[in-house]
C-alpha positions as CSV (number, residue, x, y, z in Angstrom):
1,X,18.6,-7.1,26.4
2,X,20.1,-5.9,23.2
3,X,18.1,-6.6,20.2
4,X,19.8,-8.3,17.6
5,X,16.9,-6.6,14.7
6,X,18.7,-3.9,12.8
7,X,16.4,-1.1,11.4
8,X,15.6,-0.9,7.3
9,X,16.0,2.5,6.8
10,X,18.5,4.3,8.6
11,X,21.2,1.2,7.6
12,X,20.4,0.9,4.5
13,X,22.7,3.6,2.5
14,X,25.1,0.5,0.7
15,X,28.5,0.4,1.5
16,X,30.6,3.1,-1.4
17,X,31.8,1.5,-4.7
18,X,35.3,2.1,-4.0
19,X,35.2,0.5,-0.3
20,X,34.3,-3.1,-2.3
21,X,36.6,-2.4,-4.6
22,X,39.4,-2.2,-2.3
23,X,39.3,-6.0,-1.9
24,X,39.3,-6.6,-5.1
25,X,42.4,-3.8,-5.6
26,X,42.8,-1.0,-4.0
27,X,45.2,1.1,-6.6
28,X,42.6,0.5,-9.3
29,X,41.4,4.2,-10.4
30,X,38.1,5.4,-10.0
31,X,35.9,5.1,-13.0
32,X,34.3,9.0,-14.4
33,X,31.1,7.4,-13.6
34,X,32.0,7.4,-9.9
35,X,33.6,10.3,-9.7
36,X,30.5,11.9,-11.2
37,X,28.7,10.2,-8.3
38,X,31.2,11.7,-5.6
39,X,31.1,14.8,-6.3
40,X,27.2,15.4,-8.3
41,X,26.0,17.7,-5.4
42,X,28.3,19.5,-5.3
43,X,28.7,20.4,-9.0
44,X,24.7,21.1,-8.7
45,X,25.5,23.3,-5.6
46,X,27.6,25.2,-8.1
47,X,24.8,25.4,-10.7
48,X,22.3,26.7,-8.8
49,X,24.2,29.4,-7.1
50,X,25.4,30.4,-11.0
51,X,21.8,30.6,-12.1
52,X,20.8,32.3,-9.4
53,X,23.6,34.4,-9.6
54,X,22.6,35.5,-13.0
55,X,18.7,35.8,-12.4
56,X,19.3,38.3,-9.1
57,X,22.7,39.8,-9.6
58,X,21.8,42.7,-7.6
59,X,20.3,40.9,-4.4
60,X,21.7,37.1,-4.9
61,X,25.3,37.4,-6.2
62,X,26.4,39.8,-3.4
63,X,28.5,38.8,-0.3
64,X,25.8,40.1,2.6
65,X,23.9,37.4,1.0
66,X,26.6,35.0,1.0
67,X,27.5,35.6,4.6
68,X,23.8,35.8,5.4
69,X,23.8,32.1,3.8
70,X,26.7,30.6,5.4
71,X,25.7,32.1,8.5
72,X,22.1,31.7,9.0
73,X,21.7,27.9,8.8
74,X,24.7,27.0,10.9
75,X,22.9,26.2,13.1
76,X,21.1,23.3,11.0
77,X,24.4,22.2,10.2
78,X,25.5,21.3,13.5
79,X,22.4,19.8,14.3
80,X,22.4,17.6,10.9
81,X,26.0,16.4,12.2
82,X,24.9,14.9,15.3
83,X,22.0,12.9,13.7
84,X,24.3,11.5,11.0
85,X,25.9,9.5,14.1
86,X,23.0,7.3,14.8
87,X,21.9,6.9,11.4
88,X,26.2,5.3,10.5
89,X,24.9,2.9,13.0
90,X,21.1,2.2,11.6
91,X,19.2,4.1,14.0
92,X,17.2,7.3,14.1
93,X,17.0,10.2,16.2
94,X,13.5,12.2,16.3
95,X,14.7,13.8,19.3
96,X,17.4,16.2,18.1
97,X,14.6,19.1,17.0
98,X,13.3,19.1,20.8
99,X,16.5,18.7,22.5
100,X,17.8,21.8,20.9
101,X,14.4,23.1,21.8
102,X,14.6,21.9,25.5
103,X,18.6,23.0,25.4
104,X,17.8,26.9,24.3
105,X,14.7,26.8,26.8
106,X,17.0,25.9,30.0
107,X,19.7,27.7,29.2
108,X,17.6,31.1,28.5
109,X,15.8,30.5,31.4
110,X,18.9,29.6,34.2
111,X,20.1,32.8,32.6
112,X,17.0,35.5,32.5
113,X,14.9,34.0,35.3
114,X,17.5,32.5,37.6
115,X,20.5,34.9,36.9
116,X,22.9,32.4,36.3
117,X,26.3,32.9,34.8
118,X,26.5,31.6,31.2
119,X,29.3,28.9,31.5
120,X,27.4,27.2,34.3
121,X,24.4,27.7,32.3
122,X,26.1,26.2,29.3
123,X,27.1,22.9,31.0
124,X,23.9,22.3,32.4
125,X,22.1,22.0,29.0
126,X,25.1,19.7,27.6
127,X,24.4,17.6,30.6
128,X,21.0,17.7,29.6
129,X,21.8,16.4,26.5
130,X,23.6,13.6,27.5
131,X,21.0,12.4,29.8
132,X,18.4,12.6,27.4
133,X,20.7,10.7,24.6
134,X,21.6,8.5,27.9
135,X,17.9,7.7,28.2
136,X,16.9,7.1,24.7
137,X,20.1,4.6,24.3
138,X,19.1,2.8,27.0
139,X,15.4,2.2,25.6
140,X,17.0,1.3,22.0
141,X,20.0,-1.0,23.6
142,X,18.6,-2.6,26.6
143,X,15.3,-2.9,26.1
144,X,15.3,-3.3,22.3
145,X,12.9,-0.8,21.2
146,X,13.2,0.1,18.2
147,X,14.6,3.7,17.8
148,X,12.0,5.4,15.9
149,X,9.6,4.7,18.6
150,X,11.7,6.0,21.5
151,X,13.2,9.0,19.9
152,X,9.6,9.7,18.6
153,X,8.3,9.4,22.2
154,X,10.9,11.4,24.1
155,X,11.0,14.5,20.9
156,X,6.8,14.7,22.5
157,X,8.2,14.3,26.2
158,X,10.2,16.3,25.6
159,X,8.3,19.2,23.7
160,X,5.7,18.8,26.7
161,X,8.4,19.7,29.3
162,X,9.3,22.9,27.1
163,X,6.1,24.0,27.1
164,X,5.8,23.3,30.4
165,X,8.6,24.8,32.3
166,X,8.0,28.5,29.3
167,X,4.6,29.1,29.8
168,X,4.8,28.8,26.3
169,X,6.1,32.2,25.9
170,X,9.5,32.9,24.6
171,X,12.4,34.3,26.9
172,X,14.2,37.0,25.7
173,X,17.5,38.9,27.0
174,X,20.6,35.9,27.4
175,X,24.0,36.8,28.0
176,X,25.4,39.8,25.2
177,X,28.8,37.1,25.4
178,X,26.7,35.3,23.8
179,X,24.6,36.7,21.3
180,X,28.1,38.1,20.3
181,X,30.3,35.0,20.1
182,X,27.1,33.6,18.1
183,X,26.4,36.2,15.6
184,X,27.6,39.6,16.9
185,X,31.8,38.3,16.0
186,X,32.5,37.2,12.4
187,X,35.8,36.0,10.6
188,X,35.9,36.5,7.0
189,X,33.0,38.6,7.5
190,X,30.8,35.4,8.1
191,X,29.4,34.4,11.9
192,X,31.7,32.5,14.1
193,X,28.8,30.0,14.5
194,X,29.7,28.8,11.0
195,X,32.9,28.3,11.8
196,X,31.8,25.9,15.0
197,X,30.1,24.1,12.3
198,X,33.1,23.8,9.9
199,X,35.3,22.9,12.9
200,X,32.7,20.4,13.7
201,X,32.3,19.0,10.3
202,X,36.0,18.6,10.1
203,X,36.5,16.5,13.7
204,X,34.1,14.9,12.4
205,X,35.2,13.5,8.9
206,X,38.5,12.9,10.4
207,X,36.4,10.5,13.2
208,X,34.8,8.6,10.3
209,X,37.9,8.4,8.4
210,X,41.0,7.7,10.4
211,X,39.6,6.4,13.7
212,X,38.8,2.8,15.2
213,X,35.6,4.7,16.4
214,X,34.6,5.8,13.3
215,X,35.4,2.6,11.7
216,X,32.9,1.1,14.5
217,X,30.1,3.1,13.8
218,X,30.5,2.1,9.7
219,X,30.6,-1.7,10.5
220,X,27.6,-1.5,13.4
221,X,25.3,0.3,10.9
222,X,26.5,-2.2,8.1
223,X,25.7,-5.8,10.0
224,X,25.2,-5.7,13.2
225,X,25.7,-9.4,13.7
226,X,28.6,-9.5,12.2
227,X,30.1,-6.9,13.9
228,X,29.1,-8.2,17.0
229,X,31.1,-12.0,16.2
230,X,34.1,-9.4,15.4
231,X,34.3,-8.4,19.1
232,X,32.9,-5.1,18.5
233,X,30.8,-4.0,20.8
234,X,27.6,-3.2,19.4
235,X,24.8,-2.1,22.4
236,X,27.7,0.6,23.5
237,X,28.3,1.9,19.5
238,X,24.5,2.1,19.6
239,X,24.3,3.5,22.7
240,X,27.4,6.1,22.5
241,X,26.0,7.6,19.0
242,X,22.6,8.2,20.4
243,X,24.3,10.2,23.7
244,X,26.4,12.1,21.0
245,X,23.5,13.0,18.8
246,X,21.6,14.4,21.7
247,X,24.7,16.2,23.4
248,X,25.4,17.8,19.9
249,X,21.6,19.2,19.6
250,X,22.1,20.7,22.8
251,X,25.4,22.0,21.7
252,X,23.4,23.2,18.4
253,X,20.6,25.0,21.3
254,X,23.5,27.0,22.7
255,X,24.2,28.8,19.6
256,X,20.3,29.0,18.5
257,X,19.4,31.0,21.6
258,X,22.6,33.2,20.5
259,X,21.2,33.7,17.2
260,X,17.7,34.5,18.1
261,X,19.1,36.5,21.6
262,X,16.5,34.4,23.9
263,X,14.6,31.0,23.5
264,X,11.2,30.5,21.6
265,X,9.2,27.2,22.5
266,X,8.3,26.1,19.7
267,X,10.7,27.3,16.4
268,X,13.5,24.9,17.0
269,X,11.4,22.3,16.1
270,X,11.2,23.0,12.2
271,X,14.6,21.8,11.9
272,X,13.7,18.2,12.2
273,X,13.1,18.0,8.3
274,X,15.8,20.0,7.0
275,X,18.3,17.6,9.3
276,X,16.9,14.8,8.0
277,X,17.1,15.9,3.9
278,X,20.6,17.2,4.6
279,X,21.8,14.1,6.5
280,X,20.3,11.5,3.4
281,X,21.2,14.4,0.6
282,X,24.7,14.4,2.3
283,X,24.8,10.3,1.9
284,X,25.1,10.6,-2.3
285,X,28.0,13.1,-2.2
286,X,31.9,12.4,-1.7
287,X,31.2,9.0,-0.1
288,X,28.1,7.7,-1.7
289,X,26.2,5.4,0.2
290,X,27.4,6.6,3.7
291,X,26.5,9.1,6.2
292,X,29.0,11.6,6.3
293,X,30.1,15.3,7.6
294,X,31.9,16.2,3.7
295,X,28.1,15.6,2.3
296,X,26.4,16.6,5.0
297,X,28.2,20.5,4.9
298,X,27.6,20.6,1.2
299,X,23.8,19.1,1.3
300,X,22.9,21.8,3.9
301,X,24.4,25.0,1.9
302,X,22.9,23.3,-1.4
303,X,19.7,23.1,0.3
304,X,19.7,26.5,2.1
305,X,21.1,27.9,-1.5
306,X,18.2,27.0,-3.6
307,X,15.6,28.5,-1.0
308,X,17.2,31.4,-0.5
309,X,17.5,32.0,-4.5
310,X,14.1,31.2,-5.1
311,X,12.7,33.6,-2.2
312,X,14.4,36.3,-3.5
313,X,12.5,35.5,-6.9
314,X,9.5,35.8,-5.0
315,X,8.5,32.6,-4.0
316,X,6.1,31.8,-1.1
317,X,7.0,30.8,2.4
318,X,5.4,27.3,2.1
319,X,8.3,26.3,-0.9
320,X,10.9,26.0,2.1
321,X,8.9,23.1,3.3
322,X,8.2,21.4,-0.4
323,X,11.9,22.3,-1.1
324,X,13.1,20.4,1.9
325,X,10.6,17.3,1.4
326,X,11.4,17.2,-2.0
327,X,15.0,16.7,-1.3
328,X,14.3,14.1,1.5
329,X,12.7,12.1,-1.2
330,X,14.7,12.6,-3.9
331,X,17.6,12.0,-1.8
332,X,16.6,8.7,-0.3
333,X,15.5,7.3,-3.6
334,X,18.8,8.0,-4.8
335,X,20.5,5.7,-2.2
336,X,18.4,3.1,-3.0
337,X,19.2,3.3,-6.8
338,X,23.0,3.2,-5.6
339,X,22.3,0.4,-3.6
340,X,20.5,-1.7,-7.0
341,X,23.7,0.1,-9.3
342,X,26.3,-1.3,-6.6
343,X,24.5,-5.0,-6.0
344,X,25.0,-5.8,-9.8
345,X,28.3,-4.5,-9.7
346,X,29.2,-7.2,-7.1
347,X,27.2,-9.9,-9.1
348,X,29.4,-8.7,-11.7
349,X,32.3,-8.8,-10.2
350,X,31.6,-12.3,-8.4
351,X,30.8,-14.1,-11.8
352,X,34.4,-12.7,-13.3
């Protein structure tokens, strides 16, 4: 039975200034002040690769480091794309750090142990993934559990079974193909994985954007009710964006165990915090208020950006972690102050 509760957290980035507006007139201009709002983080992207640029000309403002930045965290971006699915429709996905876990295990293990070729290999974990997304929905649609309890659940499950089936030891020595269409290949001189991610990001926005899916997943995660009177089918939106988020972890597993050249059991699983920040950081850029791929490429560069300048000014390990918490905060307090700023503008706007 599908529950008929919609979460408080996940939902609750407000609908963007200029899609209200658009009742009230759609050729009206954007004000500065929202303009400001679009496009913030990424003006603050640009000042903090400046400054950095200035402090460490000689080891910051170089291109290796560049390529080294656009490259590296890739892999983060991908995953951050898959989670913003469920969260459009006001649920959350714990799961995505272990399924790319359980996704680089299996696949460096049909390969190293079991000799398989790495197509077959490949489809297996994307299967995975869907199962496991499969699963979850099910729990969140049918049964109407709430989502942060059975993603929460199934990330330990889960991060049992890949500690299970490893030894916990890491596997080494996947398929050269690829390690080399991973990392090894580059165009523009930057990894091809970044470019999965940009083509990803870009499918993507143009989803949200121009598609009656993408306009389903907006309307689920803004009132479920009323979507549900509209004819929309809510359980399957709910359901569908969970199966994507976990296929696309898995997806984001494939190129992790190419980037690292084998599978660790237990690393994939820092990149359930940066996700997280980069999905709600993403939420106050280009379309404030909403999940979406645009904010969620430039949150995750901002992000990787900052930490990178401020370990090459000799900064401990642990300031990743307070960087990235910092910015889940800051970020999420930000969408509620958008949400107070855009509630008085309707008052506002009701009264005139």
């Amino acid at each position: 039975m599908e529950s008929n509760t919609s979460t408080t957290t996940a939902g609750d980035a407000p609908p963007p200034a200029d899609e209200r507006r658009g009742a009230r007139g759609r050729s009206a201009k954007l004000r500065p002040a929202d303009l400001f709002q679009r496009y913030a983080l990424l003006l603050a992207w640009g000042i903090v690769v400046l400054v950095f640029c200035l402090l460490k000309p000689d080891t910051y403002a170089t291109s290796a480091n560049f390529q080294t930045i656009f490259g590296s965290q890739a892999v983060l971006l991908i995953l951050a794309l898959g989670l913003i699915l469920p969260l459009t429709t006001g649920d959350f996905d714990l799961s995505i750090a272990a399924m790319l876990t359980l996704s680089s295990m299996v696949l460096a293990i049909l390969q190293v142990r079991h000799g398989w070729p790495l197509i077959p290999a490949i489809v297996v974990v994307l299967l995975l993934g869907v199962f496991v997304g499969f699963l979850n929905g099910g729990l969140v649609v049918l049964l109407g559990i709430d989502s942060f309890i059975v993603t929460l659940g199934s990330a330990t499950v889960i991060q049992g079974i890949v500690l299970w089936i490893s030894g916990s030891n890491t596997v080494s020595g996947v398929s050269n193909t690829l390690i080399d269409w991973t990392i090894t290949n580059r165009f523009l001189g930057v990894s091809l994985v970044f470019w999965y991610g940009v083509a990803l990001t870009v499918f993507l926005a143009y989803t949200f954007t121009y598609t009656a899916l993408g306009r389903r997943l907006l309307f689920v995660g803004r009132g479920r009710n009323v979507s549900r009177l509209s004819g929309i089918n809510v359980g399957r939106v709910r359901w569908g964006a969970l199966v994507a988020s976990a296929t696309i972890a898995a997806l984001a597993g494939v190129f992790y165990t190419g980037s690292l050249g084998g599978a660790d059991p237990t690393s994939g699983l820092s990149f359930l915090l940066p996700a997280f920040a980069a999905a709600f950081l993403g939420a106050t850029a280009i379309t404030p208020g909403r999940f979406n791929p645009i904010g969620t490429f430039i949150a995750v560069f901002f992000l990787v950006s900052g930490i990178t300048g401020l370990q090459l000014l000799g900064a401990q390990s642990f300031v990743q972690q307070l960087f990235y918490g910092g910015a889940l905060i800051l970020a999420v307090a930000l969408s509620q102050l958008v949400r107070r700023k855009d509630i008085k503008d309707d008052a506002a706007a009701a009264q005139a």
